[in-house]
C-alpha positions as a Markdown table, in Angstrom:
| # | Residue | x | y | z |
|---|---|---|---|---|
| 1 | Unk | -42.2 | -13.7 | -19.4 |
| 2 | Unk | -41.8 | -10.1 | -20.9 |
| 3 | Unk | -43.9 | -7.3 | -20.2 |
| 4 | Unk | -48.0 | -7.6 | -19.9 |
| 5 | Unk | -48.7 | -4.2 | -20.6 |
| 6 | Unk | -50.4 | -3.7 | -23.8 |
| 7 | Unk | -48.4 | -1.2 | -25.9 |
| 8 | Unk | -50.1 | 1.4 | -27.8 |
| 9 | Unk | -54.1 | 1.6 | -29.1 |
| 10 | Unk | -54.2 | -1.1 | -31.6 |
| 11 | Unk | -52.5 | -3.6 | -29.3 |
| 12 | Unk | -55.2 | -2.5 | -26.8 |
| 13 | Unk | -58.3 | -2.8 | -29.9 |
| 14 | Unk | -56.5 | -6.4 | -31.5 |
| 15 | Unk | -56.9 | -8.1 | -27.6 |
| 16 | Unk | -60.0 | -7.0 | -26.7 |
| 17 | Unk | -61.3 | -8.2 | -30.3 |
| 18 | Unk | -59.8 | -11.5 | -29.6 |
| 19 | Unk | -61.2 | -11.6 | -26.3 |
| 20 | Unk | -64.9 | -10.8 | -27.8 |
| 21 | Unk | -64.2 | -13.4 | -30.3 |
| 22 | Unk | -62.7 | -16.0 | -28.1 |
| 23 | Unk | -60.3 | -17.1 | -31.4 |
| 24 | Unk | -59.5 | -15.2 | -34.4 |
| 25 | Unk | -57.9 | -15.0 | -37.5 |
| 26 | Unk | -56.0 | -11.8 | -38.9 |
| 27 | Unk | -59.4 | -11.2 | -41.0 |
| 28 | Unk | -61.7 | -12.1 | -38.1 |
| 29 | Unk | -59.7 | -9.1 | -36.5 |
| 30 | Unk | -60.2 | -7.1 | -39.7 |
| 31 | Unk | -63.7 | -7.5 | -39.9 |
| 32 | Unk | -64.4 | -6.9 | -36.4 |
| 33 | Unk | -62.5 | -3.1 | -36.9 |
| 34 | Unk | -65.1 | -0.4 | -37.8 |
| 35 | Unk | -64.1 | 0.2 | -41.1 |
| 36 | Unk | -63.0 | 3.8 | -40.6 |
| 37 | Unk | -60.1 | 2.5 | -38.7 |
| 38 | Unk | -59.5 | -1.0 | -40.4 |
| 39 | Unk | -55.4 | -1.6 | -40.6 |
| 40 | Unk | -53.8 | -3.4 | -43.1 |
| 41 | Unk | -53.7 | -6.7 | -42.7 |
| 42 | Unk | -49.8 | -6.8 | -42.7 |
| 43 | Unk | -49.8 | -4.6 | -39.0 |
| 44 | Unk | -52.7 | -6.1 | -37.8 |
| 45 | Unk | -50.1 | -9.7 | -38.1 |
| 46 | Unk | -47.6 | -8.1 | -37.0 |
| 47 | Unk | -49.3 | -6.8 | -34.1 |
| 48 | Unk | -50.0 | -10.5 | -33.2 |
| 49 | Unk | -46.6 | -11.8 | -33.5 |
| 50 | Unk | -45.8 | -9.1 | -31.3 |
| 51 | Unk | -48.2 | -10.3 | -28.7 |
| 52 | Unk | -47.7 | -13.7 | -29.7 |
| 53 | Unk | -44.0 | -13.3 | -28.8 |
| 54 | Unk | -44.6 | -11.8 | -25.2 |
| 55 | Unk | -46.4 | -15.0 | -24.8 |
| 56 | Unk | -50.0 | -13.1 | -24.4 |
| 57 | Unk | -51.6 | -14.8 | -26.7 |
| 58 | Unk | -51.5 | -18.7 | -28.2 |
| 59 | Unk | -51.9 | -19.7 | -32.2 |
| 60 | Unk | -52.8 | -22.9 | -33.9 |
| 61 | Unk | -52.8 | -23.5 | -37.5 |
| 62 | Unk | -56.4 | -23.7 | -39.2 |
| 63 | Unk | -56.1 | -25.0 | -42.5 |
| 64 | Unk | -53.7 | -21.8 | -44.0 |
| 65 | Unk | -55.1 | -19.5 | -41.4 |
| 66 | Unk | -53.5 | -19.4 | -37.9 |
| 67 | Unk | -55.6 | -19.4 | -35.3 |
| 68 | Unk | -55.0 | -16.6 | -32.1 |
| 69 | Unk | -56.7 | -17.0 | -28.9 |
| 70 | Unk | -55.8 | -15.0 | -25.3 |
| 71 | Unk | -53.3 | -16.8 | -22.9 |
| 72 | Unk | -55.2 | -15.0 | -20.3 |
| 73 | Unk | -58.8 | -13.4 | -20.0 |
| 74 | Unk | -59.0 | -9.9 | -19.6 |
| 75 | Unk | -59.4 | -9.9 | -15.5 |
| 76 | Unk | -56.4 | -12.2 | -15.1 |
| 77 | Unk | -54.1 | -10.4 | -17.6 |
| 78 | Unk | -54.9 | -7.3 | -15.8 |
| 79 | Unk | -53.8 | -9.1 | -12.4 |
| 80 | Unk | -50.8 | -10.0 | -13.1 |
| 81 | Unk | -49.7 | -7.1 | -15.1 |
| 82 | Unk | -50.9 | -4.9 | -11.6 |
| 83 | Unk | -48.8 | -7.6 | -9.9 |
| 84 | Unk | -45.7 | -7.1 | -12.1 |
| 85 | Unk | -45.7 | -3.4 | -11.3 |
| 86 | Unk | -46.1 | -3.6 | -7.6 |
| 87 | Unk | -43.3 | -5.9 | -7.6 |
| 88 | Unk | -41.0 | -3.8 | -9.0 |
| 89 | Unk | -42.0 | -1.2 | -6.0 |
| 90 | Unk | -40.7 | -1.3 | -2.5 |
| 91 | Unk | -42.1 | -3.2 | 0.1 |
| 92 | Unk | -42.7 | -0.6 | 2.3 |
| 93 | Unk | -44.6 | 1.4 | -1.0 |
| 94 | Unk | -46.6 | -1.8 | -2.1 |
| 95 | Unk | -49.3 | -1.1 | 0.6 |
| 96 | Unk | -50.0 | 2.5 | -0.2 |
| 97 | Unk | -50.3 | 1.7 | -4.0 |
| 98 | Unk | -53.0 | -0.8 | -3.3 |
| 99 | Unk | -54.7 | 1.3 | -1.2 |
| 100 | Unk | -54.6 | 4.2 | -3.9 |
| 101 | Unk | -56.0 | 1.3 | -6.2 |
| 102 | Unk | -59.2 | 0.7 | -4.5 |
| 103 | Unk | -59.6 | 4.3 | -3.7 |
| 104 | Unk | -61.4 | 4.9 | -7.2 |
| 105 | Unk | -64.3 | 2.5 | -7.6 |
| 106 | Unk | -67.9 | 2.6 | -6.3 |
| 107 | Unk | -68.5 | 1.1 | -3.5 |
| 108 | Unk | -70.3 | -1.5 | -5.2 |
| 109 | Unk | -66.9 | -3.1 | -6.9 |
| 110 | Unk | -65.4 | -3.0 | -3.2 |
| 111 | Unk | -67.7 | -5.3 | -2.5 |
| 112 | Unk | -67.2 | -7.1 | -5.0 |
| 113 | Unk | -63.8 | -7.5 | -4.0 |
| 114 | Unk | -64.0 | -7.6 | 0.0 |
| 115 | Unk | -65.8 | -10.6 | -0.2 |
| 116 | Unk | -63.4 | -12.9 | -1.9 |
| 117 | Unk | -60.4 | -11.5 | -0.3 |
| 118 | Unk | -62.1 | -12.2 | 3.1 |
| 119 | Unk | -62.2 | -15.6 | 1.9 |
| 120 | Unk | -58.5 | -15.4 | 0.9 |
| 121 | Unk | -57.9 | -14.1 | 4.5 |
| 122 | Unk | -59.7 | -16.9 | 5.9 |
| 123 | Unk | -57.7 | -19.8 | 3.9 |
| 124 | Unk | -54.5 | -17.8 | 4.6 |
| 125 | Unk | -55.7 | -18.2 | 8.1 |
| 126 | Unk | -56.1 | -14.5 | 9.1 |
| 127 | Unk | -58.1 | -12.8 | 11.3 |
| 128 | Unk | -58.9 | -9.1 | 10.3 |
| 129 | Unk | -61.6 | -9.4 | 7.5 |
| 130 | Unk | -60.9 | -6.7 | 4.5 |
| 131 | Unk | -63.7 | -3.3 | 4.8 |
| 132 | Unk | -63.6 | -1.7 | 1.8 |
| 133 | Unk | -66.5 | 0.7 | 2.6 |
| 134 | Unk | -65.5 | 4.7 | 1.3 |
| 135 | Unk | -66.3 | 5.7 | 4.8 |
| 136 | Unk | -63.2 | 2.6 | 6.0 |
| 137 | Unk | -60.7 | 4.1 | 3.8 |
């Protein structure tokens, strides 16, 4: 698999159209652009083959339409993109980047994510549950 970094704005603006959307068509995309910055429909393809070909999103024909859809919902394509980074970093680095990571939301979303990686913990069979209170870091 090639990179999972979304390259560039309309990259970024085409996925989170077809994630809205659930499946789209190059028009569906076009239509769903305010119309100030609607792109041709020639980039806006292109832009999806380009995607298409880094395997981030899947097409089916529809009649003479294809049909795009996202290989991965926004959550999990964000995961393993954070994943491909950190394993390109050292081992001994890997821990301080994730920490740096969870150092910017509200205390609310470390909730959010203390609770299922306690759960991971506990399947993994570990012992120490994750604190991800502001005052714990």
């Amino acid at each position: 698999m090639g990179s999972l970094e979304l390259h560039g704005e309309l990259q970024d603006d085409v996925m989170r159209i077809v994630w809205r959307l659930g499946e789209a068509t190059v028009d569906d995309i076009r239509a769903a652009q305010p119309k100030r910055r609607r792109r041709a429909y020639t980039r806006v393809q292109t832009v999806l083959n380009r995607l298409l070909d880094r395997d981030l999103l899947r097409c089916r024909r529809r009649g003479k339409a294809f049909v795009y859809r996202a290989a991965y919902d926004e959550s999990e394509l964000l995961a393993r993109a954070l994943r491909q980074q950190l394993s390109r970093a050292s081992r001994a680095e890997r821990p301080a980047a994730l920490l740096k990571l969870v150092e910017g939301p509200g205390a609310d979303d470390l909730d959010q994510v203390a609770r299922p990686a306690n759960g991971l913990r506990r399947e993994r069979g570990g012992r120490e549950r994750v604190r991800c209170r502001r005052s714990a870091l």
